[in-house]
Steps between C-alpha positions, in 0.01 A plus 500: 500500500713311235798664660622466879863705561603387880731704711734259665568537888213508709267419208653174390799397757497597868889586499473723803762349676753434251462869402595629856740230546679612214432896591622398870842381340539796352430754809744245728792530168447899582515440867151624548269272742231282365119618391188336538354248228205668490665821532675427124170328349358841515769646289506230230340596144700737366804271416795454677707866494233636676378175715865580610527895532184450760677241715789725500311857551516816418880537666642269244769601266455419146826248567362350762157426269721422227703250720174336692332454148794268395520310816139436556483419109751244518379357833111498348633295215686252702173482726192599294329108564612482876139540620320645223173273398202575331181635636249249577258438204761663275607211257134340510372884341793506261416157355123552492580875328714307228258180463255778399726635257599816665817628426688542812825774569699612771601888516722612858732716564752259655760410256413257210770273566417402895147542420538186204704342736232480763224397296648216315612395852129528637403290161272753350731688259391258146122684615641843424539611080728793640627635833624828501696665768610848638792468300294369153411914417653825513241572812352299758158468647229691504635607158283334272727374247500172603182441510441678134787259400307181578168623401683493158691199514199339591267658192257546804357853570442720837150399551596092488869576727498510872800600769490275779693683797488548917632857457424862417744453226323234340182692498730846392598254215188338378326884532798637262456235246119567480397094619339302784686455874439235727673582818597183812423637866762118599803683298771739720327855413120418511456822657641691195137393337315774632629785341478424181254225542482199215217390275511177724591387847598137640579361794606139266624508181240231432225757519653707216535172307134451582405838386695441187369228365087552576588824306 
């Protein structure tokens, strides 16, 4: 695999808590009461209108969406490195992935702004050649236009590119642009994985790195 394409939270950054912090502010701006962190993990991948409409529910006007989406926007950006780190054995992988001459990318469905933000303040942003987010293409994840995008950019082909994701929708992704998935069980959705499964499974990144590179 000459190509890896990472999904961003749960994959590369553990920003559980920001996330619901930010969601949290939102519900409280609506006068609605608070919901569990893990509660709002499980409805992160997607990008943010609908991380939003599912903290909300089914009851909520389209102005009240409309409304939380700019106030949890705004507060995200404000607090998007609070707590947010890397996973352990995250930057070690990267670097050994680019001392190997692997060409590294970043495609979420958060929006590209925050999401640059976040990894030059993590100090791994120079190891990316692009990162794309849910507001880079006219349709988000699992469409698989951003991954044909960077198999092109790249010059590398579908049989050389994997998607490196904790979520169904990475796997929906990588299965729609026709390459490899490697799927996290630490990220927030590692039960997602079994239906569709991926090509691989880790419990470290390190592992995939490992797999990687004896291939």
């Amino acid at each position: 695999m000459n190509l890896l394409i990472f999904d961003l939270d749960g994959t590369l950054i553990d920003s559980r808590l920001d996330l619901a912090n930010a969601v949290n502010a939102a519900l409280q701006h609506l006068g609605r009461p608070p919901l569990p962190v893990e509660q709002v993990a499980a409805y992160v991948g997607n990008g943010a209108p609908v991380l939003v409409r599912r903290a909300l529910g089914d009851d909520a006007t389209q102005a009240q969406c409309d409304q939380a989406l700019a106030y949890f926007l705004d507060f995200y950006r404000r607090h998007a490195l609070d707590c947010t780190k890397l996973y352990p054995g995250v930057r070690e992988s990267l670097d050994r992935l680019a001392a190997a001459g692997k060409r590294l990318a970043v495609l979420t469905n958060k929006p590209t702004p925050v999401s640059q933000v976040i990894l030059e303040g993590l100090g791994v942003a120079a190891l990316f050649f692009r990162i794309y987010g849910g507001d880079s293409f006219a349709s988000k994840k699992p469409d698989p236009i951003g991954v044909t995008t960077l198999m092109r950019e790249a010059g590398i082909g579908p049989d050389r590119t994997m998607v490196v994701g904790d979520s169904s929708v990475d796997v929906a992704t990588a299965r729609n642009a026709g390459v490899s998935c490697c799927g996290v069980t630490y990220g927030l959705q590692p039960d997602s994985l079994d239906d569709p499964p991926p090509d691989l499974r880790v419990d470290r990144l390190e592992q995939m790195v490992d797999w990687v590179l004896s291939a």
